[in-house]
Each structure stands twice: as structure tokens, then as C-alpha cells.
C-alpha positions as CSV (number, residue, x, y, z in Angstrom):
1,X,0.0,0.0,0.0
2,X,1.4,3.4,-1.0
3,X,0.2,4.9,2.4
4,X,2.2,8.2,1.4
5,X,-0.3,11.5,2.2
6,X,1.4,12.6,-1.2
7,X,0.4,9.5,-3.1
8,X,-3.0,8.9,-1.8
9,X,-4.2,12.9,-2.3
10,X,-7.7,11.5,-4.0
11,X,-8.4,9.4,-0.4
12,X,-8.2,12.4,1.6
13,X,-11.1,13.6,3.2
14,X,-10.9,16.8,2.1
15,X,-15.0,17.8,3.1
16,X,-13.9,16.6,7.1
17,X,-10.7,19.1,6.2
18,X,-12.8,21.9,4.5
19,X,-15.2,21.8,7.4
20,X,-12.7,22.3,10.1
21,X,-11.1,25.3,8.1
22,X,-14.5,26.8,7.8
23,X,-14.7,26.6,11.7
24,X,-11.5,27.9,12.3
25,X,-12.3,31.4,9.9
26,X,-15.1,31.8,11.5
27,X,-13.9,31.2,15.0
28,X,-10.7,33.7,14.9
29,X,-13.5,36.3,13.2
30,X,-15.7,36.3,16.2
31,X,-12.3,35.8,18.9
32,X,-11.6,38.9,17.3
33,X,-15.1,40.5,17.7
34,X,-15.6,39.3,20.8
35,X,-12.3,39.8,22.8
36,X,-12.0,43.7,20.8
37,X,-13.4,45.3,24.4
38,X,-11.4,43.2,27.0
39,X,-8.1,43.7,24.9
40,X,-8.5,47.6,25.0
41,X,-9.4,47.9,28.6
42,X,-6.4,45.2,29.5
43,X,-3.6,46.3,26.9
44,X,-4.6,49.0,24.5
45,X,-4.6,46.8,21.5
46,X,-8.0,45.5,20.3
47,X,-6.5,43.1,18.3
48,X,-4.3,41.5,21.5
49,X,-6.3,38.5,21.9
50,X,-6.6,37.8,18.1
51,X,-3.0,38.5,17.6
52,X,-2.4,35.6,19.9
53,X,-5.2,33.7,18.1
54,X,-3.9,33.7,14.7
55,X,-0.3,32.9,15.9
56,X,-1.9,29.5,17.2
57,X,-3.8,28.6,14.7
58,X,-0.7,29.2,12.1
59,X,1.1,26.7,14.7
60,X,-2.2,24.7,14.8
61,X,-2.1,24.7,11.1
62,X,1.7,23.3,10.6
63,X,0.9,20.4,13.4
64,X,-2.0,19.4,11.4
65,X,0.4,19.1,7.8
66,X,3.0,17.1,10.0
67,X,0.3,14.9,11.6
68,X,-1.2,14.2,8.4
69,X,2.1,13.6,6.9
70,X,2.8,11.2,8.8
71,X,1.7,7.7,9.3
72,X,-0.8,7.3,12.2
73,X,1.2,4.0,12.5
74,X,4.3,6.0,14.1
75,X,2.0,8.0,16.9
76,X,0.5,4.6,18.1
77,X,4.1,3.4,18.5
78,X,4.9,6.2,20.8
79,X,1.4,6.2,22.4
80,X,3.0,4.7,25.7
81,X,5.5,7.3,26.3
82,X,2.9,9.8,25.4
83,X,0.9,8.8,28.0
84,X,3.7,8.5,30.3
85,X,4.9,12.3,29.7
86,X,1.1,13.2,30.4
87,X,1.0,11.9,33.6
88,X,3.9,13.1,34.6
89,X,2.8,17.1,33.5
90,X,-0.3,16.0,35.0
91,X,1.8,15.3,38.0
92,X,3.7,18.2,37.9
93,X,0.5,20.3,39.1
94,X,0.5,18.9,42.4
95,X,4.0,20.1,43.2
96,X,3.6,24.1,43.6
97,X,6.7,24.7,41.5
98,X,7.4,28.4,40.1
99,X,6.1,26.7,36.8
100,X,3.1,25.9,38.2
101,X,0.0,28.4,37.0
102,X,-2.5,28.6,39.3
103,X,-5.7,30.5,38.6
104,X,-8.6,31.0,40.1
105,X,-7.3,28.5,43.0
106,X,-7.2,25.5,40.4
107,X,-3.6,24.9,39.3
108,X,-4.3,23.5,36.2
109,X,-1.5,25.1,33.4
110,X,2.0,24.9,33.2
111,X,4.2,27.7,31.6
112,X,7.6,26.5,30.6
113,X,9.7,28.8,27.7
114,X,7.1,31.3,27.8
115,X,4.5,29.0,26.5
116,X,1.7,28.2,29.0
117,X,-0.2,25.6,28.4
118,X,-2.9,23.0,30.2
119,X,-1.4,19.3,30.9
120,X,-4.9,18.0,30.1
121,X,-5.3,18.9,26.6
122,X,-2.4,16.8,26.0
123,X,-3.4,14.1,28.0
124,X,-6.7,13.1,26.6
125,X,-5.3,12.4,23.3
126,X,-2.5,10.8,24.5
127,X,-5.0,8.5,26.1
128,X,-6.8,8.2,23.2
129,X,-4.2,6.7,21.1
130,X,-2.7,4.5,24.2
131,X,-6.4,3.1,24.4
132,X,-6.4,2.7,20.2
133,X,-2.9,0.9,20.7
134,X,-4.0,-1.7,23.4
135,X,-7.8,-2.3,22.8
136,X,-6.8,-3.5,20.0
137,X,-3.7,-5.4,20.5
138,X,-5.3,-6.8,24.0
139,X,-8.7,-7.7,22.5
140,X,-9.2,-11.0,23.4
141,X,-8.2,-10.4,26.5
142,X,-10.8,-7.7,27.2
143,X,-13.4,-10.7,28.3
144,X,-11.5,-11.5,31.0
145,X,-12.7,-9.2,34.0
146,X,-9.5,-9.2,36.0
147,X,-6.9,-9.8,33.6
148,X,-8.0,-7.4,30.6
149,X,-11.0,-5.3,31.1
150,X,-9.8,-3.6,34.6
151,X,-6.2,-3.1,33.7
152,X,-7.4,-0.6,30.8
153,X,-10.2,0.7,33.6
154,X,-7.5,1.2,35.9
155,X,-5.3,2.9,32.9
156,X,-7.7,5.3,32.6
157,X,-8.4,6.2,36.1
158,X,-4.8,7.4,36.1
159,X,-5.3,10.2,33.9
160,X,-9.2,10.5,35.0
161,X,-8.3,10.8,38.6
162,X,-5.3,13.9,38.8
163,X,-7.1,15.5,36.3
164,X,-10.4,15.9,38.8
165,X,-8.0,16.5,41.8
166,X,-7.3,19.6,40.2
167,X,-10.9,20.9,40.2
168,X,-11.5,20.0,36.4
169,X,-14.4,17.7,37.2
170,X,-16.0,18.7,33.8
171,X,-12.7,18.0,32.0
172,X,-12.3,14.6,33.8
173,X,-15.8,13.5,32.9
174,X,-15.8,14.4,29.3
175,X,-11.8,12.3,29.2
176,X,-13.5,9.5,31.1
177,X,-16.8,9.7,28.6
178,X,-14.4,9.3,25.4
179,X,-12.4,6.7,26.9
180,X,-15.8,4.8,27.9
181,X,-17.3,5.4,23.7
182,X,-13.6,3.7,22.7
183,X,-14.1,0.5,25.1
184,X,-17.8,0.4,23.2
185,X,-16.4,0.7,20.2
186,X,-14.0,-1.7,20.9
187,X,-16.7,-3.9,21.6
188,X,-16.3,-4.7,25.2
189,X,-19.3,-6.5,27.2
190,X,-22.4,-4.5,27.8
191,X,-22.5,-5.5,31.3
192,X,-18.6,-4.5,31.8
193,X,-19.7,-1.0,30.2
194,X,-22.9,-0.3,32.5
195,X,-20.7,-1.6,35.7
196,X,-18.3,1.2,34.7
197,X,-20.9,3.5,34.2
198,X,-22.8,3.0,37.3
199,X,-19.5,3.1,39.5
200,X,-17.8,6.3,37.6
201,X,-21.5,7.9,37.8
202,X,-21.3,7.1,42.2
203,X,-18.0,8.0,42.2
204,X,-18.6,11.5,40.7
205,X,-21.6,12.8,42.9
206,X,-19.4,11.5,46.3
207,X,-16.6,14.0,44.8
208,X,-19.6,16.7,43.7
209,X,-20.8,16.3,47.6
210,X,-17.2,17.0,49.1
211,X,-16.5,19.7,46.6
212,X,-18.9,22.8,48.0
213,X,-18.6,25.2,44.8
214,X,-19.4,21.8,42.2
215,X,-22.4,21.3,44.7
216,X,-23.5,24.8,44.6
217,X,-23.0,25.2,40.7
218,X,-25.1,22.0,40.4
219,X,-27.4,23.3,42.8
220,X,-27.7,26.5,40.9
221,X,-28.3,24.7,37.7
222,X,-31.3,22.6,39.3
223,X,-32.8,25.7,40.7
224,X,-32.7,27.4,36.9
225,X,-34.5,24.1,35.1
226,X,-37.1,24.9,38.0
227,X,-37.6,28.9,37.6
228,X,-35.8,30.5,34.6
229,X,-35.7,33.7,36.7
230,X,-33.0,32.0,39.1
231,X,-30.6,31.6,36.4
232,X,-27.1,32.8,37.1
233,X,-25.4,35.8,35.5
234,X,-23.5,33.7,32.7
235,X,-26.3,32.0,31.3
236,X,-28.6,35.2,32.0
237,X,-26.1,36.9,29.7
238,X,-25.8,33.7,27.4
239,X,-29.6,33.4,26.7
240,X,-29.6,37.4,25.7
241,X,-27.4,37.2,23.3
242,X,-29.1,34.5,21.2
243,X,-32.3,36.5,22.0
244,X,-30.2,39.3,20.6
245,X,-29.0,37.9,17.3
246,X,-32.4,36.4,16.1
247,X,-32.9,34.6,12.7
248,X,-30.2,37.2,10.9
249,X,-27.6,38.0,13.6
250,X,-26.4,41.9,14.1
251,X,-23.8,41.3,12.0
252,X,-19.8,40.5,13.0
253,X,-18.3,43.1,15.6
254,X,-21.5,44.3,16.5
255,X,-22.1,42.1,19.1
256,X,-23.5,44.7,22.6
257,X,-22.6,41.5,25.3
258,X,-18.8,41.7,24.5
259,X,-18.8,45.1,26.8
260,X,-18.1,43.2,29.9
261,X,-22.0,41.5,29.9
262,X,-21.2,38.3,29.2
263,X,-18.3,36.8,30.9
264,X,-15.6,34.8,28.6
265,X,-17.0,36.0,25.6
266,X,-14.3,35.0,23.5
267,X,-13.9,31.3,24.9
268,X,-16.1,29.4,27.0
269,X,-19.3,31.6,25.6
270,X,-17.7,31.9,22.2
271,X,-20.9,30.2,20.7
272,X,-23.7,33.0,22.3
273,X,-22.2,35.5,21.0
274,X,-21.7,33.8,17.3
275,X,-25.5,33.3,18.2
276,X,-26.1,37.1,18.9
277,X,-23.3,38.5,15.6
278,X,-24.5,35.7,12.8
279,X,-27.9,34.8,14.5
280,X,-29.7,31.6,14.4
281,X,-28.5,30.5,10.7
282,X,-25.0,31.1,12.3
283,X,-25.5,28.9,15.3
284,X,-26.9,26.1,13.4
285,X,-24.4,26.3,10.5
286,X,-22.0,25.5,13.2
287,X,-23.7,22.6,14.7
288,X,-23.7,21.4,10.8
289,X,-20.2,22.0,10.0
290,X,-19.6,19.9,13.8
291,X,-22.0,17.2,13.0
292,X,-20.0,16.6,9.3
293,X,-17.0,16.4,11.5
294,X,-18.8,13.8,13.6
295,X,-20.2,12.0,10.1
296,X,-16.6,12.0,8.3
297,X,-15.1,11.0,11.2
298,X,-16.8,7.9,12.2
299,X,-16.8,6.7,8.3
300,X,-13.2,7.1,8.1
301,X,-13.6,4.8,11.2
302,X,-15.3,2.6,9.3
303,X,-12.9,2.4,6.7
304,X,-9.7,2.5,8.1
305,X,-7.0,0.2,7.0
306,X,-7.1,-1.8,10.7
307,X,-8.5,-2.1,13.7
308,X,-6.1,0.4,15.1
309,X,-7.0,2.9,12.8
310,X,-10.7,2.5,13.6
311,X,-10.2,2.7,17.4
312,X,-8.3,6.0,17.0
313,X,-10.7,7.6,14.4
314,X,-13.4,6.6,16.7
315,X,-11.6,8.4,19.7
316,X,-10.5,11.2,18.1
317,X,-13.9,12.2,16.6
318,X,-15.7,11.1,19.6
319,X,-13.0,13.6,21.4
320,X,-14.0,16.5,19.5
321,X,-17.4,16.0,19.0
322,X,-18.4,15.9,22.8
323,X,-16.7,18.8,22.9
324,X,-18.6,20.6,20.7
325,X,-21.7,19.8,21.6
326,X,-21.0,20.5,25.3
327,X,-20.2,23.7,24.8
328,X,-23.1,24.7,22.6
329,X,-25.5,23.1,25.1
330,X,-23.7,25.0,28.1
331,X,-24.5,28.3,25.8
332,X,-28.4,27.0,25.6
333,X,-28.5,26.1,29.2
334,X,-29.2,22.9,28.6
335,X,-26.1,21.7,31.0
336,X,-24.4,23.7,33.7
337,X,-21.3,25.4,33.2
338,X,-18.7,23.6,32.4
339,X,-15.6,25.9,31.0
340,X,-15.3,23.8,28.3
341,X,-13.8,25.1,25.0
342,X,-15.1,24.6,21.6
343,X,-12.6,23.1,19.4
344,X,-11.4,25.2,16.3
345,X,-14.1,28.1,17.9
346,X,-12.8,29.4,21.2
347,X,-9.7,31.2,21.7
348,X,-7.0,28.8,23.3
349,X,-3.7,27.7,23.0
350,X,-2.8,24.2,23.9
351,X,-6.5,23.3,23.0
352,X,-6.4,24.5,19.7
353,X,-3.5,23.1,18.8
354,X,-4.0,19.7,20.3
355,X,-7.6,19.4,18.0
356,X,-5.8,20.4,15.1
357,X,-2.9,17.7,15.5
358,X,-5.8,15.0,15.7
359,X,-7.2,16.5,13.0
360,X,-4.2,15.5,11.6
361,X,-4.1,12.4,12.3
362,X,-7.8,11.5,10.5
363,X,-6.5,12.9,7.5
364,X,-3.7,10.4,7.2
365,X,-5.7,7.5,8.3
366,X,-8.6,8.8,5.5
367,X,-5.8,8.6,3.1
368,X,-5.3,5.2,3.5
369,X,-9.0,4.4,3.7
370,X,-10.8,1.7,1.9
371,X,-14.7,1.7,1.6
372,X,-14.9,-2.4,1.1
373,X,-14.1,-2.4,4.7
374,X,-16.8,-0.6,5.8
375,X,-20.2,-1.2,7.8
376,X,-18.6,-4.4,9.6
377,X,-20.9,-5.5,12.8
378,X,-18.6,-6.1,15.4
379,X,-14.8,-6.4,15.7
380,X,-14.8,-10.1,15.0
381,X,-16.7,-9.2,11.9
382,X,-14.3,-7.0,10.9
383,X,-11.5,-9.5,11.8
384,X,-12.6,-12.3,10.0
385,X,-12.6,-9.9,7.1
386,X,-9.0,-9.1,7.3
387,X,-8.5,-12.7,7.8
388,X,-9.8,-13.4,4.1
389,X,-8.6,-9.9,2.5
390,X,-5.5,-8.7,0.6
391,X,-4.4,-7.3,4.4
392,X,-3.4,-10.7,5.4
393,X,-1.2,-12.0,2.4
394,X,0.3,-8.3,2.1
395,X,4.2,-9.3,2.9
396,X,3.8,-12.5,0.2
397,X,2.8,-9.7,-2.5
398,X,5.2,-6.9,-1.6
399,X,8.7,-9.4,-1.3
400,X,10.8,-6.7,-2.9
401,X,9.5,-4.4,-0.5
402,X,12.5,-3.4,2.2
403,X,10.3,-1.5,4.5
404,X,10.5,-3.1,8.3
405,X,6.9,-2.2,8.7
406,X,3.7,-3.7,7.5
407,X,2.7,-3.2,3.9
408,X,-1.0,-3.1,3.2
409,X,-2.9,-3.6,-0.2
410,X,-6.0,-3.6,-1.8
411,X,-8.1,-3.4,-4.6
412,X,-9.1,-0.6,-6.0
């Protein structure tokens, strides 16, 4: 298989790449809009925050070439000291060292060489392509309870765990809710997967209950589904500015909630105030452009050369799409605040640039795609179909071949 990003151009999926572009113009547009107020009253310079913005995404924009240059192959193979240096950033929180950022009393970003960045972003995909790596590898082994199933459970509570310690229960749950969609996808026991859930589900409302301002936030959100005139100021704000922006919008940079109405305009909230500039046609072109991510992502699953491939497609679009849809249904009210970004929307740093490396990485793996291996019921299915397909009796075909690594083929 010529698995090449130069020589398989005409597999890329170039609408899950055009959609994510799209995003990202419109997102540094309304960063820009949005943070214009803040950056005058804080520095002087409107543009401050969307100075900063655009430098990322042109970082953003060279990890996603290199990522999708190179074989996803490669990144499995270093998954395990990926994970390794995440836990030990993740780590690095609890010591209180000069590097240490603390904000807000959660210590939860790390500023080395000027760059400050959050552990966490970093972490989640690091556990995503571990889990890709070994749920695969360690398949038949997932039946067994003890010696398979728990070791990954316990894997996962490793990175779960510090990153809740560190008052980023939303964070936590969202890393321990992909990780939970890869064991389903990997096709683990139903029974194993609603154990999980029951016990992660307990094990979050005992630290909700010893955690006063996550009881009071919940608390706050109950009272709001009850009487909408309870609602706190940041969805008060929220709601106005979709009220605001109607069917039409009032048009980019004339957004009235960016004058120090609606808090975190330009990240967490990024989405009401797209609601409130672009209006409802912008809000739900979003969701669309999100939901092709979602559609592209999970067929590029479907299609990917190997099980490997399929688990980290899976993760990666699960990854991002919870994500999205979080934050949009924070901005509704439909969940309480979480301070979760929306990827390629929000202005960040370590965020942005972590979404746009696993971008990345489903552009290579779409490159090397293969529709006949799609729509497979389960992972013995799709096993038995390797079994019988060109994958199998690659290395007979390709004897000339000097590469060390596996070479695929099919038909086309």
C-alpha cells in the first residue's frame, strides 16, 4: 500500500478538512469580535487576543500538515510514552513549583519557555491513542474481568483521577466519557460498560458532595431548570445574546454582550455571541459543520485500513465532537457550566492546537482508507474480514518491498 499523504491525495477527506477550516475562519473572526473590548481595557490593543489567536492557529495549522504527513502508525508506537509524559505534567500540578499556574485557585497550566499551556489537553489524546494501541492489541483479553477489562479501567483512572483532583471535574468527565465510547467501540461486554458506568456515575456525585462550589454550581443549575428567573449571570447573559441575534444576527463586531456583559465571551461563551453576531442560521451552521465532522469521522472509522486505525478515528472524533456539543448546550443552558472550550471556535492555545494535530491524524488515516471495509458489525466481523482480505497475504505480494513495517494492499 502506498500509504504516502502525497500519493494517496484523491483518499483524503478533504469535506472533514474543509469543514474544520471553515470553523476555524469563523472562530478567529468572532475571537476577534468578541475579545475587541477586553483587549483595549487590558492592553490597549483591540486586536491583543486575536494576535495571539492567529499565531496558534498558524502553529495549529503546521501540526495538522505534520500529523497528516505522517503515518498514524508511528503515533500509536509512541502512544506509551505519550501517556507516560502526560501523567507526569499532570503530575507536575500537584507540586507548587514556580512553573506551576495557578488561577482562580485551580492549578491547572504549566508555563515553561514562555508558553503556558494545560497538561490536560495533551493528556486526553495521549490516552486516546494508548487506548487505540491496546484495545486493539489486547482484544481477546478484554473478556476477561481481572486480567484485561480492569487493567485498561485502571489505565484510565490514572489520567481520569489527577485530572479531577485539580478541580476540572467537567474536564475529567468528558476524558472519562471518550475513553468509555472507545471500550464500546472496541466492543467490550455491555454488562462490563454499564458496571463502569454506574460506578464512575457514584464515584462523581461523592466528589460533587465533598466539593462545595461543584455542589453549589449543580445546585444553581437545578434551581434554573425549575424557575428560569433563578438563572445565574453567565447564562442570563448567554440566553440574551441568542435572543439578541435572532434569525439574521447583528452582523460581525456588533455584538452589545462583548462590553463586559457576558463573561468569557471570547472562549467558553464563544458560541452565544456567534449566536447574537451571525444569529440563528450562524449557530446552526455551526452545529452542521460539527455534526460533518462527527459523520466523516466515524466513516473514516469505518474504513480505516485496521482495527487500530478505527479505534483512534473513533476516539478522536468522539474527542472532539463531545466537545462541541458541550459547549453549545452550556451556551443553551441545557447543561451547567462547564468551562469547556469549543474546538477550532474558542480562543486557546494548547487546546487549539491539540484538536488540530488529531485532525491531523484523520487525514492520514482517510488517506489510506478503503470503503470495502466498511459497515462491519462487530470487531470479529471486521477480523474475519481481514483474515480473508488482501491485508493478510500483504508481505507475500510486496517481497521486494524493504520496508521493516507492515505493507498493506487492496483493490481498487
Amino acid at each position: 500500500m502506498k500509504n504516502d499523504l502525497y500519493k494517496n491525495l484523491n483518499r483524503v477527506d478533504y469535506l472533514l478538512l474543509v469543514s474544520v477550516l471553515f470553523l476555524v475562519i469563523l472562530g478567529t473572526a468572532i475571537v476577534y469580535s468578541s475579545s475587541s473590548y477586553l483587549a483595549e481595557q487590558m492592553t490597549h490593543d483591540s486586536a491583543y487576543f486575536f494576535k495571539k489567536q492567529m499565531g496558534r492557529v498558524i502553529i495549529g495549522l503546521i501540526f495538522l500538515i505534520i500529523f497528516a504527513l505522517v503515518d498514524y502508525r508511528v503515533w500509536l508506537g509512541l502512544s506509551p510514552l505519550a501517556l507516560f509524559l502526560a501523567l507526569g505534567l499532570l503530575l507536575l500540578l500537584f507540586t507548587g513549583l514556580p512553573f506551576v499556574v495557578k488561577i482562580k485557585e485551580a492549578a491547572r497550566w504549566l508555563r515553561i519557555g514562555g508558553f503556558q499551556f494545560q497538561p490536560s489537553d495533551f493528556a486526553r489524546y495521549a490516552l486516546i491513542l494508548f487506548l487505540a494501541r491496546t484495545l486493539h492489541q489486547k482484544r481477546d483479553q478484554l473478556d476477561d474481568l481481572k486480567k484485561g477489562y480492569l487493567k485498561h479501567v485502571f489505565l484510565v483512572m490514572l489520567i481520569v483521577l489527577p485530572i479531577a483532583f485539580e478541580k476540572d471535574l467537567s474536564t475529567a468527565a468528558v476524558v472519562a466519557f471518550i475513553a468509555f465510547l472507545m471500550f464500546f467501540f472496541a466492543d467490550v461486554k455491555l454488562s462490563y460498560l454499564i458496571a463502569t458506568f454506574m460506578t464512575f456515575f457514584t464515584g462523581g456525585l461523592a466528589y460533587i458532595l465533598k466539593n462545595p462550589y461543584q455542589l453549589a454550581r449543580i445546585h444553581s443549575f437545578i434551581k434554573q431548570m425549575i424557575d428560569k428567573n433563578m438563572m445565574d449571570w453567565q447564562l442570563q447573559q448567554s440566553m440574551i445574546s441568542l435572543a439578541l441575534g435572532g434569525f439574521w444576527g447583528q452582523g460581525i463586531g456588533n455584538s452589545r454582550q462583548k462590553y463586559a456583559f457576558l463573561p468569557e465571551a471570547h472562549s467558553d461563551f464563544i458560541y452565544s455571541v456567534i449566536g447574537e453576531e451571525v444569529g440563528l442560521i450562524g449557530t446552526v451552521g455551526v452545529l452542521i459543520l460539527f455534526f460533518i465532522i462527527i459523520y466523516r469521522g466515524m466513516k473514516i472509522a469505518q474504513s480505516a485500513p485496521d482495527g487500530y486505525g478505527r479505534l483512534l478515528a473513533s476516539g478522536i472524533t468522539a474527542c472532539i465532537g463531545s466537545y462541541a456539543l458541550i459547549n453549545a448546550a452550556v451556551a443553551l443552558a441545557i447543561l451547567p457550566t462547564t468551562g469547556l472550550p469549543m474546538p477550532f471556535v474558542s480562543y486557546g492555545g494548547s487546546a487549539l492546537i491539540s484538536h488540530f494535530a488529531a485532525v491531523g491524524i484523520l487525514i492520514n488515516i482517510s488517506s489510506q482508507c478503503d470503503e470495502s471495509y466498511m459497515n462491519y458489525s462487530s470487531w470479529k466481523t471486521y477480523k474475519k474480514r481481514l483474515n480473508r482480505s488482501a491485508f493478510t497475504d500483504a508481505g507475500q505480494r510486496t517481497k521486494k518491498s524493504t520496508r521493516t513495517a507492515p505493507v498493506y494492499t487492496r483493490s481498487r
